[in-house]
Structure formats: structure tokens, C-alpha cells
N, C-alpha and C positions, 0 to 999 in steps of 0.2 A: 375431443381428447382432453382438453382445457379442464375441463369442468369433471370428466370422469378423473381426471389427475386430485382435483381439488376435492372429491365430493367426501373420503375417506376422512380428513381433516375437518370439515364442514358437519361431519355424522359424529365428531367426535365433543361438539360442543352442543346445548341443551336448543333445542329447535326453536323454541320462541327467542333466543336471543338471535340466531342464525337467521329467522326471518325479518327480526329488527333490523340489521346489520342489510339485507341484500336490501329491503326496503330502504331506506336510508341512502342508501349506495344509489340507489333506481333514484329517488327523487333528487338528488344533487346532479345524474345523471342530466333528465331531462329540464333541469333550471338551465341548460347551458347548449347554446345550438351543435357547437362541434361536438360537445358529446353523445348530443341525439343525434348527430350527423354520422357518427362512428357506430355508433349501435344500428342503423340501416342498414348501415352497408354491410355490417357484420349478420345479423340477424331478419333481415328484411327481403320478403320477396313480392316482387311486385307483376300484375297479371292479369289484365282486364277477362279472363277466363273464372279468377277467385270470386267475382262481386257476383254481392246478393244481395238482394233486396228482397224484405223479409218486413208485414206489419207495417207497412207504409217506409220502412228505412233503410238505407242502401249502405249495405258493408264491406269494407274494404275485401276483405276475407272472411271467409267462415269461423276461423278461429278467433274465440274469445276466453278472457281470464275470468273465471268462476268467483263469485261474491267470498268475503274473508279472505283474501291475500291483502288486498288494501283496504283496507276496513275504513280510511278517513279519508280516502281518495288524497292522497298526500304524494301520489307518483304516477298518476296517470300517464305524462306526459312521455317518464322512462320507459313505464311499461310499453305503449303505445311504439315505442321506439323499436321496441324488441321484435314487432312483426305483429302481436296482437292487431285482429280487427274490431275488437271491440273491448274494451275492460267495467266490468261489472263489480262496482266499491260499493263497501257494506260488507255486513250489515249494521243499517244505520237505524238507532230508536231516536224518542223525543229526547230524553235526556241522559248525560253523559252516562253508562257504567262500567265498572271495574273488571265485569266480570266473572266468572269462575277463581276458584283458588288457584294456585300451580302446584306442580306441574299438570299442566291443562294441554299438550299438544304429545304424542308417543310415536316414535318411528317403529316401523315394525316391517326392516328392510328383505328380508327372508318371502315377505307377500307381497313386497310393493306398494306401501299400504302407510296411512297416516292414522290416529287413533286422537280426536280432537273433541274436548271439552270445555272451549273456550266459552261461552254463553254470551256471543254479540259483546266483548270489550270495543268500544268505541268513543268518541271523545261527544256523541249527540248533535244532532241533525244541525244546530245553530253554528258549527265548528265544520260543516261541509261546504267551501270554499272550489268549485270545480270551475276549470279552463277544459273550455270544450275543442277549442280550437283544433283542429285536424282528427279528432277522435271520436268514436261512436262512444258514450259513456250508456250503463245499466245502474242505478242506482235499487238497491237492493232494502229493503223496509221490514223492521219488525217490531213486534211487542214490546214495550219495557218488561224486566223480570219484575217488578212490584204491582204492573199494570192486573186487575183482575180480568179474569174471560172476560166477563161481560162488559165492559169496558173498553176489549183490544179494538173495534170497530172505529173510539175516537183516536185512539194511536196512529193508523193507517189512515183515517182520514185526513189529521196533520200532519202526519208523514208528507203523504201525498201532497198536501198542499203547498208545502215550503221546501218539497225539493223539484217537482214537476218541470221547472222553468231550466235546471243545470239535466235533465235527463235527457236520452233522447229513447230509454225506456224506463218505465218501475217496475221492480221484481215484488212481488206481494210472499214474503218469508212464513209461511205456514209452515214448516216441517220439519225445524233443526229438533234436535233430538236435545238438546243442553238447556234449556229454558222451561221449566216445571210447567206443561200445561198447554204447550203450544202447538201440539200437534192434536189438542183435540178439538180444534179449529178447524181438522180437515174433515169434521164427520160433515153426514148429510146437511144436519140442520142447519149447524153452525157458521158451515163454509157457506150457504145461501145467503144466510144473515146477514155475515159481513161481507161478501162482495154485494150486495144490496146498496149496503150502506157507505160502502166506497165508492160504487159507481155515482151515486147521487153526489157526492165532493168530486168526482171525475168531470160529470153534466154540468157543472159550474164554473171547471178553471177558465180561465180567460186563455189556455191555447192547451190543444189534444195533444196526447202523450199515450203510447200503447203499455197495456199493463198487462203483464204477464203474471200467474201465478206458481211457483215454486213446489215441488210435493215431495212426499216421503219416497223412498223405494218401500216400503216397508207395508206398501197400503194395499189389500186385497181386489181382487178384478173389480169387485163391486163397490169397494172405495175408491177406485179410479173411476167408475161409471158416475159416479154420482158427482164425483168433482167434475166430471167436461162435463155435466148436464148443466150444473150451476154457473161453467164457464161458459159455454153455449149460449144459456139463458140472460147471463149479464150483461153479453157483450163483451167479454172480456176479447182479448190480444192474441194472445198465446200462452205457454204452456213452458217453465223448464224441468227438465227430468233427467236426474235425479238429487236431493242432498243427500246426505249420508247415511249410512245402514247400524240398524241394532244388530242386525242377523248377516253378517259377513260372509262369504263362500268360501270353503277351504282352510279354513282357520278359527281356533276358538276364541268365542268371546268373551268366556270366562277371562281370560288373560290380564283382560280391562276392564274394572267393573261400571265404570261408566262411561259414556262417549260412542262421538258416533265414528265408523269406521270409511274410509274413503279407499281408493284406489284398486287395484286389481282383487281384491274380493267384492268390488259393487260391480267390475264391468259388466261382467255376462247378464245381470240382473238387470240392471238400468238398464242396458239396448233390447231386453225382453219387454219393460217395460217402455218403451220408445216406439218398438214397434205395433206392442198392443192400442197404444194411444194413436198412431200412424191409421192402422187399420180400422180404428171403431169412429174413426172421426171420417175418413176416407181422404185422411193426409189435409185438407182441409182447415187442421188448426196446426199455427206456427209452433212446432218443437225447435227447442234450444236442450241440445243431451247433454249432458255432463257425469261423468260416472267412470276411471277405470283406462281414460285414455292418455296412454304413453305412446304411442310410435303412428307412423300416417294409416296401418295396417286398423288400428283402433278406431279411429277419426274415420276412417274409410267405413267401417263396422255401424258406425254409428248412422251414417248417412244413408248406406243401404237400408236401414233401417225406418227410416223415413223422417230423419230430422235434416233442421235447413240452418242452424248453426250449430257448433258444439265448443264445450268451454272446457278447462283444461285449470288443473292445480296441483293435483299430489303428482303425478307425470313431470311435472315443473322443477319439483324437490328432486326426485330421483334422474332426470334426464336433464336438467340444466337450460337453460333458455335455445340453446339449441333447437329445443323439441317444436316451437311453431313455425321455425323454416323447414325441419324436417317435414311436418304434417302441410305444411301448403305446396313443398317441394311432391310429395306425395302424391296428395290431390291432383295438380298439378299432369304427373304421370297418369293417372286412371283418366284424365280426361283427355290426354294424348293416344293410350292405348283403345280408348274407346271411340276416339271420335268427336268427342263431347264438344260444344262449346262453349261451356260453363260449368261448374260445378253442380249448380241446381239439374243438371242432365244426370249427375252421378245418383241423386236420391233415388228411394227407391215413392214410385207414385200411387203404388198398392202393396206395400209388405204383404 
């Protein structure tokens, strides 16, 4: 009720300052134990029914924060506080950039829905300072804007290499929509190329780290098959699904001429996509969903579907930190009504 009270006021000032602001808030939050101590108790549910282990690594809860809320990981520790089981900071390049122009972030409260054109602003990988301590961190990876194609393979590879040790996963960023060039990284060829060529930096860290790759919703069946081929074939981790959409549900795109679209116009698509990959893999490869999820009813959608975490961000804006006690309070319930004794029972193990 808090935060529906506030959110009218919060919709009335420009959204990247409003995210500065709760960010900020969040990291002063968790510099300070009574604060994280209060934010538990407020936001926190606890539940040896929630954990999963997933890729070799065992999470408090299934719910996690979706790459770009913290882009410098500068508040893990607040976030963490909030009930999050895992938070995924990023997107982080080699070197520091600006950016996109503004405005670069559009509410579009009528769909539920965010409209972002940010292009990876981040302070560059040498400015990522992570305390792991009680938190599952994703460390999220991508192209520089100046970086050429043929080139992004060394990008990911120093990526990889200089942040590997603060991760306890890496997200490999093929599919933001905002970066000139970077989604055609997911064709056949390309995508072979450079997981080739990051796997061979993977074969050499001094200690294993599971790598996940990131994908468009955007991509046709047969750009999905080809990706889990080359993921299958690398050895890759797992899978997260989805970034953001050109092609929105129920709303025009025209509206915004650039930027990719998030929230309740990617749900239905993403968990289509969730389960396609569920089925063709035969559940098999670790899904992490992301796409469209506000309430435990979505989160629940998502796992019938045959993912084994799901991460959460435009839901965040419109439903207030609320929303990951509500979804584990949830879960929670389906695993009471069914019997369950874990979450991982809720999945579905053949969409």
C-alpha cells in the first residue's frame, strides 16, 4: 500500500532520475547492518522449500534482479536485502561509456511496460568492485559501442577474464536491441565464433564459473535452434530468456522510434519462448526467464514453463519491492497446494 501510495509521485519525475534516487537509497541501504537488518524483515522470506540449485550453484530463492538496474553493482548488498536470490549487475563493457542520449528510459503505464534505450551506460569493468558475501552475484558482459564485430570475441574474452573471480555466474549480452550491431552476434555463424572463442578464455581461468548466454525474444525458431546448438556444442551453462522486444504485444511500436520494449507486452512471448527452449532441449539446459513478470501468478507461468530461475525488473518499477516477497510468498503456496517439496517440483519437466 506504501509504495502504491508513492508510486503516482515517483511516475511524476523523469525515470532515470527516479532510478538514480532508489539506487542510491538501496546502496546506503545495505552499507549499514540495521538497515539490511530492516529491509529482511520487511521484504524477506525465508524457506528451505525456495532453494535451488541450478549450474553447479545453490540459490537462496528463485527470484533474481534482471541485468541493468545496477549496472555498477554499487547496491548489491541493498538489493540482496530486499528478498532478491540472486542480483545480476550489468551490463558491464571494457571501458567506461556514456551511453545513449536522453531521454533514454519511457514509462508506458497504460501496458505495464518500460520503453529503454539506455546502450550499456556503465562506469567499465575496472570500476566493478563486488562484495559477494551472503549473495549469489550474475555479472552480465557486453560489447563496447566502438568495439567492431569482429573484434567483440576480444571484448568477452577480457570481460570474462577480469570479472570471473567476483561472479558466481557470467551472462554473455548478445541481444540488447541499443548497441548498433549487436544482435547480429546471434546469427549461426557468429554466435559459433565467439562462444569458441570465449570458451578457450573459460579453459584457462584459474577457477570455473558457469556462462550463460542471454538472447533476443525477437529470434525465429530456427535462430533459437541454432543458438542451443552452439550452446550445446560449447559447453556452455545455460540459457537466459528473454531481453527486450522490437515487436511488443498489444501496443504500437511506432510510439517509440527506438528502444527496446520490456514488461507485460514481452510476457506471453518470452514464456513461449521459455518453453520452446524447455522442450527442444528436454529441460536439460539451465533456463533463467525473464520477461513481463509482476505478480507470483507470472513467476508461477514462467516455471510451468520449464525455467529453474526467473528475474524480475519492469514489475519492480510498477509493483514496488514488494513484488519478490509476494512471488516467493506465491511459490511458496503452489508448493503447499501441491505437495511439493521444493520449487524445483513446481517446474514443468516436459512442457
Amino acid at each position: 500500500m506504501t509504495y502504491d501510495s508513492l508510486r503516482p509521485l515517483l511516475f511524476r519525475l523523469d525515470p532515470e532520475q527516479v532510478h538514480h534516487l532508489t539506487l542510491t537509497l538501496l546502496r546506503w541501504a545495505g552499507m549499514f547492518p540495521p538497515a539490511r537488518a530492516l529491509l529482511r524483515v520487511l521484504f524477506g522470506v525465508s524457506d528451505p522449500r525456495l532453494a535451488v540449485e541450478v549450474f553447479g550453484v545453490r540459490f537462496e530463492n528463485p527470484v533474481g534482479l534482471a541485468a541493468g538496474y545496477d549496472k555498477n553493482g554499487i547496491a548489491v548488498q541493498g538489493l540482496r536485502a530486499l528478498g532478491f536470490g540472486h542480483v545480476e549487475v550489468g551490463t558491464v563493457t571494457l571501458k567506461p561509456q556514456i551511453g545513449n542520449p536522453r531521454p533514454r528510459i519511457f514509462r508506458v503505464p497504460e501496458a505495464y511496460a518500460l520503453v529503454n534505450s539506455m546502450g550499456f551506460p556503465n562506469d567499465g569493468v575496472d570500476a566493478l568492485k563486488l562484495t559477494r558475501a551472503g549473495v549469489r552475484i550474475g555479472i552480465n558482459i557486453g560489447k563496447g559501442k566502438d568495439t567492431p564485430l569482429e573484434r567483440a570475441a576480444e571484448d568477452y574474452g577480457e570481460l570474462l577474464r577480469r570479472v570471473h573471480a567476483q561472479a558466481d555466474y557470467v551472462a554473455i549480452n548478445v541481444s540488447s536491441p541499443n548497441t548498433p550491431g549487436l544482435r547480429d552476434l546471434q546469427s549461426r555463424d557468429a554466435i559459433r565464433d565467439l562462444l569458441q572463442a570465449v570458451t578457450r578464455t573459460h579453459e584457462h581461468l584459474p577457477s570455473r564459473v558457469p556462462l550463460l548466454v542471454k538472447i533476443s525474444p525477437d529470434l525465429s525458431d530456427a535462430q533459437i535452434d541454432d543458438m542451443l546448438t552452439a550452446i550445446f556444442d560449447y559447453g556452455l551453462d545455460g540459457i537466459i530468456a528473454t531481453n527486450t522486444t522490437l515487436n511488443p504485444e498489444g501496443v504500437s511500436a511506432s510510439r517509440f522510434p527506438y528502444g527496446g520494449w520490456s514488461g507485460e507486452p514481452l510476457r506471453a512471448h518470452s514464456t513461449e519462448i521459455v518453453r520452446y527452449i524447455a522442450k527442444h532441449t528436454r529441460s536439460k539446459l539451465p533456463i533463467v526467464a525473464v520477461g513481463g513478470i509482476r505478480s507470483g501468478a507470472d513467476a508461477l507461468e514462467k516455471l510451468r514453463a520449464g525455467a529453474h530461475l526467473i528475474q524480475i525488473y519492469t514489475g519492480l518499477v510498477y509493483r514496488g519491492p514488494g513484488l519478490v516477497r509476494e512471488i516467493n510468498r506465491a511459490l511458496l503456496q503452489a508448493c503447499e497446494a501441491e505437495r511439493a517439496r521444493s520449487v524445483d517440483e513446481l517446474r514443468a519437466e516436459e512442457p
